[in-house]
DRENLUMPA-202791 format. One record per residue: residue in one letter; x, y, z of N, C-alpha, C in turn. Coordinates in steps of 0.2 Angstrom, whole numbers, plus 5000, padded with zeros to 4 digits. Layout:
// residues N
AXYZXYZXYZ/...
***
This chain:
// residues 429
X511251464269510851444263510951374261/X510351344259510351264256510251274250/X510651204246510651184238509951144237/X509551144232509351114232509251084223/X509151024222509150974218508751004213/X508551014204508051044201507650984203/X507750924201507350884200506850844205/X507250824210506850794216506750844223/X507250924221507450964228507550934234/X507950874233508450864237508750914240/X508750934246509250984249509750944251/X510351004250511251004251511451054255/X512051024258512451134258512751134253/X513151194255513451244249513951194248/X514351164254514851114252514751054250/X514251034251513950974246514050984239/X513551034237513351064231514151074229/X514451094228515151124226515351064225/X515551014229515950944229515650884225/X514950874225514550854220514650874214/X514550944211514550954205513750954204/X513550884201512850894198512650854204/X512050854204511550834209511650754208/X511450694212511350614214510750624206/X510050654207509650624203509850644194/X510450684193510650724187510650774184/X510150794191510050884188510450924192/X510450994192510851044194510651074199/X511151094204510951104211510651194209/X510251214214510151304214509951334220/X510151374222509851404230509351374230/X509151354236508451384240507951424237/X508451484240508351544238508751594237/X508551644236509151694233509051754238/X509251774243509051834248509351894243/X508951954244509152024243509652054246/X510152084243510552124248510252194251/X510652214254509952274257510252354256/X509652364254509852454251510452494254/X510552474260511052514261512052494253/X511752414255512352424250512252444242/X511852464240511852504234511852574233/X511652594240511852664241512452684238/X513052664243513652674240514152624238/X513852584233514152544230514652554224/X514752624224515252654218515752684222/X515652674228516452694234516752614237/X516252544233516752494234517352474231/X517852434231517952384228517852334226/X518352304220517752234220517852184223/X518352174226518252114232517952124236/X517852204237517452194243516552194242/X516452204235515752184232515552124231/X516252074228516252014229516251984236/X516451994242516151984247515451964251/X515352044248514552044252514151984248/X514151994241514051944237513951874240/X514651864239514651774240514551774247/X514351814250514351794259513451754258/X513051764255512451784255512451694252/X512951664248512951614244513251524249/X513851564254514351524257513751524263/X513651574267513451584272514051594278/X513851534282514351524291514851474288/X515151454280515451394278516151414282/X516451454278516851484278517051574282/X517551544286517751624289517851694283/X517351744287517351774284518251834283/X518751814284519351834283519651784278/X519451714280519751664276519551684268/X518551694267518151714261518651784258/X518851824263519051904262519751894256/X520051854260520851844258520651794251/X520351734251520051714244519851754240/X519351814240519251854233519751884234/X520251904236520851964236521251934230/X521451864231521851844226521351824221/X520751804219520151804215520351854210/X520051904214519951974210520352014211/X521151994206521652044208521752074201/X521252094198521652114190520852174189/X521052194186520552244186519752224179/X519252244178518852234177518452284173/X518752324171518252404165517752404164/X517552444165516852474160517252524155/X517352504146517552544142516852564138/X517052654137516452654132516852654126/X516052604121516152614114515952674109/X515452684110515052744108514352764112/X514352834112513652834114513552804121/X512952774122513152754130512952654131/X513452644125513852574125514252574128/X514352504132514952504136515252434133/X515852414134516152354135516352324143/X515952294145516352264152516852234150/X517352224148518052184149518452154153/X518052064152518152044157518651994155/X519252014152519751964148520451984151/X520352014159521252054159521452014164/X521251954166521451904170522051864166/X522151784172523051764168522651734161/X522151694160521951654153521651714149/X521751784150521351844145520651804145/X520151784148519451764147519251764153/X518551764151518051804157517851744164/X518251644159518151604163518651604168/X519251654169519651674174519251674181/X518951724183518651744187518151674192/X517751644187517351584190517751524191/X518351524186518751464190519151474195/X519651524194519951564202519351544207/X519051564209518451544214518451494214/X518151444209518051374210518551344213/X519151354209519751294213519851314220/X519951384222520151394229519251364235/X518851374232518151354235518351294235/X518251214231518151184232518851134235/X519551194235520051154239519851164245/X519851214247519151234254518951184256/X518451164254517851114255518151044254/X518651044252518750954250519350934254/X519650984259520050964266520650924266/X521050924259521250884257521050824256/X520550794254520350744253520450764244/X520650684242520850674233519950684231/X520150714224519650724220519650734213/X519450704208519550704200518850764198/X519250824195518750874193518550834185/X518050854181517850834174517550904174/X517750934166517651014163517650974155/X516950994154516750994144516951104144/X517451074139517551154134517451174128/X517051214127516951254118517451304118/X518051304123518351364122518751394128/X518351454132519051464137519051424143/X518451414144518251384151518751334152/X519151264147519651244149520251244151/X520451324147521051374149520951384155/X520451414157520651434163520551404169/X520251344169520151284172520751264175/X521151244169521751214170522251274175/X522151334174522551374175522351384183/X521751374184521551384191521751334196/X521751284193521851214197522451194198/X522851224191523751184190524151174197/X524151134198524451084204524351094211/X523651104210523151094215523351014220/X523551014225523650954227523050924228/X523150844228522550804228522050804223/X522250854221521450874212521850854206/X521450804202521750784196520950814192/X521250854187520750864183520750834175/X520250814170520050814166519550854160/X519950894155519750954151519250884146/X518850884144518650864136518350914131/X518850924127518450984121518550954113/X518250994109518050954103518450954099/X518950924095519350914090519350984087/X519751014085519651044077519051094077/X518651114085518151154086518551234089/X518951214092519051274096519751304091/X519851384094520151414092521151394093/X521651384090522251344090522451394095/X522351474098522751484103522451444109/X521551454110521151404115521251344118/X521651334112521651264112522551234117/X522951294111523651294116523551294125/X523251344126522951354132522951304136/X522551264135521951204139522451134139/X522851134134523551074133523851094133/X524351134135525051134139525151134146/X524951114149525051084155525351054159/X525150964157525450924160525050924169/X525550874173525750864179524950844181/X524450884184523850864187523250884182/X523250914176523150924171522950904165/X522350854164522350804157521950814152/X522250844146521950874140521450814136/X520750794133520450754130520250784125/X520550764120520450794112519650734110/X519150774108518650704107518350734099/X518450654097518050684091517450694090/X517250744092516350774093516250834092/X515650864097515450904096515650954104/X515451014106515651014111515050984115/X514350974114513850944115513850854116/X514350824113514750784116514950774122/X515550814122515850824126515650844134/X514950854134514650894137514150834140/X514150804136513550724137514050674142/X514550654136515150624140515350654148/X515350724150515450734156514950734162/X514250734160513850714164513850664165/X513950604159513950524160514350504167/X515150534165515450544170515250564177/X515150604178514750614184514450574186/X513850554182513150534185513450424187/X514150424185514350364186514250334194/X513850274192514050234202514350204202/X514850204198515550174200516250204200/X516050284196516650314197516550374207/X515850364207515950394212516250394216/X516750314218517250314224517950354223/X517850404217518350434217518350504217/X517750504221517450584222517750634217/X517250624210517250664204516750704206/X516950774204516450824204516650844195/X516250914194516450984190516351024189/X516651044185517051114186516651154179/X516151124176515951174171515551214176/X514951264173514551304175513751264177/X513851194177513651144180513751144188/X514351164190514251184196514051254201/X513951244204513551314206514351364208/X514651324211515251384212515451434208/X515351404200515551444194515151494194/X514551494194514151544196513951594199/X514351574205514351604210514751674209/X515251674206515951724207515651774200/X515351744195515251754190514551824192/X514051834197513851854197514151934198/X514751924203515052004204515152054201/X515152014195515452074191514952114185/X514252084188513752134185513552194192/X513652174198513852234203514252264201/X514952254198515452294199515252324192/X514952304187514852354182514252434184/X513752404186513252454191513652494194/X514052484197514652514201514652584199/X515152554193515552594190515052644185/X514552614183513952674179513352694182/X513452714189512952714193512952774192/X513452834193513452894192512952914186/X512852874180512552924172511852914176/X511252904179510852894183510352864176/X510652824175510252774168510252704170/X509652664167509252614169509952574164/X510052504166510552454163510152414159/X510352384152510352314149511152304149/X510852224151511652174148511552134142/X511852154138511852104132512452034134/X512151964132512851944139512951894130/X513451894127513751824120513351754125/X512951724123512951644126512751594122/X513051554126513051474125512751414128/X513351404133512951344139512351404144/X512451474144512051514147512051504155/X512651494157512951514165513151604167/X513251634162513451704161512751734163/X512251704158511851764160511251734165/X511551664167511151664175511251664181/X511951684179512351724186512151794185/X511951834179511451884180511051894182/X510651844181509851844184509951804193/X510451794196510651784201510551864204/X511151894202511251964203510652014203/X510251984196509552034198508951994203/X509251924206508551924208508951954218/X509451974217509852004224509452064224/X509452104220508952164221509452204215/X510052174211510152214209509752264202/X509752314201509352364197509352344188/X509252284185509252294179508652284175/X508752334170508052344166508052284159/X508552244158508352214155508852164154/X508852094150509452044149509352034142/X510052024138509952024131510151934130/X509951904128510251814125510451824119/X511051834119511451864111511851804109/X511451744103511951714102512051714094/X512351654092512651624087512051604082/X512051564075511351514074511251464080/X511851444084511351384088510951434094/X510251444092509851504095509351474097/X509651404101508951384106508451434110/X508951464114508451504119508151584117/X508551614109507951664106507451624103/X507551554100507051564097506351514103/X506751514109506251464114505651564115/X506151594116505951654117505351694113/X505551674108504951684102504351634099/X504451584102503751534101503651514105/X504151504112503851464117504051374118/X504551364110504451284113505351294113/X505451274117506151224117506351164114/X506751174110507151114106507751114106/X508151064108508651064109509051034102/X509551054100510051014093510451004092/X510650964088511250964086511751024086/X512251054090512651134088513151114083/X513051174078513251204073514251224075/X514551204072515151274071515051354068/X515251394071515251484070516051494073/X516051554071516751594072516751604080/X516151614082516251624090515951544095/X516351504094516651434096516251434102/X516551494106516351464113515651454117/X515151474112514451474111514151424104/X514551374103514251324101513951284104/X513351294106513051254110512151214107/X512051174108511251174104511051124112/X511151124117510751104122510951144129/X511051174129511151244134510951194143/X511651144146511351184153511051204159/X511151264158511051314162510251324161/X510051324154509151344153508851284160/X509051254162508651204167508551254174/X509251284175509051344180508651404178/X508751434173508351484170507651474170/X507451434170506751394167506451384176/X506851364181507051354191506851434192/X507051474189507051544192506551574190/X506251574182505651604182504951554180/X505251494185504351444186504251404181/X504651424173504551374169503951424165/X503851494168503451544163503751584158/X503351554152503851604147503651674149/X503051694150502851784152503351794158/X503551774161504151804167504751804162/X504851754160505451744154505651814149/X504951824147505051874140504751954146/X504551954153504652024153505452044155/X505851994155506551994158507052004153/X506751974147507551934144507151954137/X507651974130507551984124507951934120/X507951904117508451864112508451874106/X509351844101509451894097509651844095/X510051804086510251764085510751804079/X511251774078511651824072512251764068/X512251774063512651724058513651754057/X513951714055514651734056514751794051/X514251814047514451844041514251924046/X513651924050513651974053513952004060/X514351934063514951944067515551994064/X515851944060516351994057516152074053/X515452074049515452134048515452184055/X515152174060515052204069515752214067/X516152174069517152194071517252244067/X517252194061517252284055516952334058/X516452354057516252424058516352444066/X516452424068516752444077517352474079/X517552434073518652464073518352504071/X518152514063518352564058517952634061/X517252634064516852674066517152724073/X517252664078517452684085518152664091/X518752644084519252604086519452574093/X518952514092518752484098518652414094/X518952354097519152284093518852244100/X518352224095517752184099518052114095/X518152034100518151974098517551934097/X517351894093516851864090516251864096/X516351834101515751834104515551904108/X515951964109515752004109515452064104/X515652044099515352054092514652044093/X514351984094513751954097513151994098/X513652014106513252044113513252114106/X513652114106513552214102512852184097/X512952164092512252164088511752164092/X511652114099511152104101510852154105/X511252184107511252264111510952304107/X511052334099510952344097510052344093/X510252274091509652254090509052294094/X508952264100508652284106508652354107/X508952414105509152474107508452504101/X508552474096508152484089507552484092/X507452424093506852384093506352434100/X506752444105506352474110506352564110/X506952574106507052654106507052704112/X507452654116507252684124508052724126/X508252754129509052794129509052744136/X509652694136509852654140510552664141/X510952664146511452624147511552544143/X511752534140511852474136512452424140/X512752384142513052344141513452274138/X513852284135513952214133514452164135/X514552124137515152074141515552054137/X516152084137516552074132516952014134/X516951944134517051884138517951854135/X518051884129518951864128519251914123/X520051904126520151974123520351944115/X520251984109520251994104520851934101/X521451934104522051914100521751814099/X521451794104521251734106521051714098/X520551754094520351744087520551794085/X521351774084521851844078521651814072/X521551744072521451754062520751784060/X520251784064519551804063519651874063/X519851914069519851974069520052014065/X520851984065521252024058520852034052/X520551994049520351954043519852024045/X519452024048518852054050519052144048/X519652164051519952234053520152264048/X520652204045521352214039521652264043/X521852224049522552254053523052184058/X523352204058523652154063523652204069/X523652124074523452134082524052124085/X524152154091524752154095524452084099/X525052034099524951954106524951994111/X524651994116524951984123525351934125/X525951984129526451924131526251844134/X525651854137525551804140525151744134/X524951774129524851734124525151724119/X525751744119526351734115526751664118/X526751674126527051614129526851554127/X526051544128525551484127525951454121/X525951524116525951494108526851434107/X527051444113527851414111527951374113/X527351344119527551264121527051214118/X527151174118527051074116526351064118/X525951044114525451014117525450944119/X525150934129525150854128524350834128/X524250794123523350794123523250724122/X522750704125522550614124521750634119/X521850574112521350604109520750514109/X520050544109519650484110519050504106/X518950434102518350454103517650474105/X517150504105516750474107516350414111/X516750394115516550334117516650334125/X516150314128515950324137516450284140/X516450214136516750174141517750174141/X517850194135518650224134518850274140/X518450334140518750394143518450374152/X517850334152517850314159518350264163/X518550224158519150184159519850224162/X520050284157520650344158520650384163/X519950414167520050444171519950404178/X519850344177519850294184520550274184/X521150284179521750234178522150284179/X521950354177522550404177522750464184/
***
């Protein structure tokens, strides 16, 4: 399979694509095309595992790149932690995709990423650049920590993200450089395509590691297999409510559905910054300024992935709205969601899965149709203790592995907004 370019369809390979990052002309790389996998594997796709779903999967994405033994042993340590389908009520599910080593769902996509593009970059030195609202830089760091020859660069927004998120993505050190920026994460986000798109850092073969790159998405699509999987036996039709933001989550859904998997519908369940419900309901796109909410890591007002989204359905809003519903919900109706979930079905949803619940929800009303529901519950609760608690009037038990974080030192270099300071730091450091 070939990459190609959104904007001029430039064609790449998959290791171009990967090692680039973003495309030469600024925009995002996407298949060609997307082959079907063939019925036989969804026959018995509830006697796989998930590495071995993740397999067939990325086979279709990698191609002849990589041995397939080499690919096998890569998801094995990938996807070594398990992945649920819990019910909440009813035939609500939670996918809980938080039981990785950063407890967050960007576990999965960066594990991939790092071992993919150490893969493909042959030892040859590489400076990764990642903008974070939240886990993606945790788990970034965690995926790469002393990756030889790879020096990477987090930048996330001051005083935006959650103090354990935050512990996460700074304590590192060694190949590891934490960028405190006074902005937005939308900033942050500008700033690293600047980056990128530099012709004079290129001699330092910068790629990244956000959901700007196709690899992230790659890995991300599996685990909407491995949920069909697991609820294939109730012989019921799926919606995925997925929490979003930059909107990588839910186009590595629409990846999966455009493979041949079986889904009846996709929910866009965000926050007020509700670009893409509300593109979904008038039809114009507006991008803005993002807002602060309690569910951080979906602060976003310029999403993106919508450029692939818009790639896959031709740029038709009627392809768009027969596929996707969107939902938008304010912090007060977040925390009410946590509340009434413990207290109703003691089950402790975190902010952005709060989200997905309303908007699953929503949608369940709105159509009245008896569905398997889904919602991707993307980090585990303790991450927003002070939110949830507040939300439950309980205390939460830490995970030990998030008790660690909370004990060491953050090292972090803080900057303004400013392109030509932090282009100067990643060429010096």
């Amino acid at each position: 399979m070939q990459y190609l370019s959104i904007k001029t369809q430039e064609l790449v390979s998959i290791k171009q694509a990967v090692i680039n990052g973003l495309a030469g002309d600024g925009s995002l790389y996407m298949p060609e095309n997307i082959p079907p996998l063939p019925p036989s594997f969804f026959r018995d796709i509830q006697n796989k595992t998930l590495p071995e779903i993740g397999f067939e999967v990325a086979k279709q994405f990698v191609g002849n790149t990589i041995p397939p033994k080499v690919l096998e042993d890569m998801l094995e340590e990938v996807l070594n932690f398990d992945i649920p389908v819990s019910l909440i009520r009813d035939s609500i599910y939670s996918l809980e995709l938080f039981h990785g080593p950063t407890l967050a769902f960007k576990d999965i996509g960066a594990r991939f990423m790092a071992r993919l593009m150490s893969y493909y970059a042959e030892g040859q030195p590489m400076k990764v650049i990642v903008a974070t609202s939240g886990d993606t830089g945790s788990a970034v760091a965690a995926g790469f920590y002393k990756v030889p020859g790879i020096q990477v660069y987090i930048l996330y927004p001051k005083g935006k993200i959650s103090p354990l998120q935050e512990k996460q993505l700074t304590i590192w050190g060694h190949n590891i450089k934490a960028l405190e920026i006074e902005g937005t994460f939308d900033d942050c986000q500008a700033l690293a395509k600047q980056l990128l798109a530099d012709r004079e850092l290129r001699k330092y073969h910068l790629t990244s590691a956000n959901s700007i790159n196709i690899s992230r998405l790659i890995p991300q699509s599996f685990y909407y297999f491995w949920a069909y999987a697991q609820l294939k036996k109730n012989h019921k039709k799926i919606v995925f409510s997925v929490p979003s933001g930059n909107f990588g989550n839910l186009t590595a859904g629409l990846f999966a559905y455009k493979m041949g998997l079986p889904v009846e519908r996709f929910i866009a369940s965000t926050n007020i910054n509700n670009i893409v419900p509300k593109y979904l309901s008038t039809g114009e796109y507006k991008p803005r300024a993002s807002k602060s909410t309690l569910s951080n890591a979906m602060d976003v007002g310029n999403p993106s992935n919508f450029e692939r989204m818009k790639a896959l359905f031709d740029g038709n809003l009627d392809q768009f709205k027969a596929l996707m519903s969107g939902y938008y919900f304010t912090d007060e109706q977040t925390q009410a969601a946590i509340h009434n979930v413990h207290k109703e079905f003691g089950y402790i949803l975190d902010p952005h899965g709060a989200v997905a619940y309303l908007g699953l929800c929503a949608y369940l009303k709105d159509s009245g149709r008896n569905l398997n529901g889904v919602i991707l519950e993307t980090a585990h609760p303790a991450k927003f203790i002070e939110t949830v608690e507040k939300s439950i009037s309980a205390r939460l038990v830490i995970p030990a592995r998030l008790s660690e974080f909370k004990q060491k030192e953050k090292i972090v270099h803080l900057f303004p907004v400013d392109f030509r300071q932090i282009k100067d730091f990643v060429k010096t450091s």
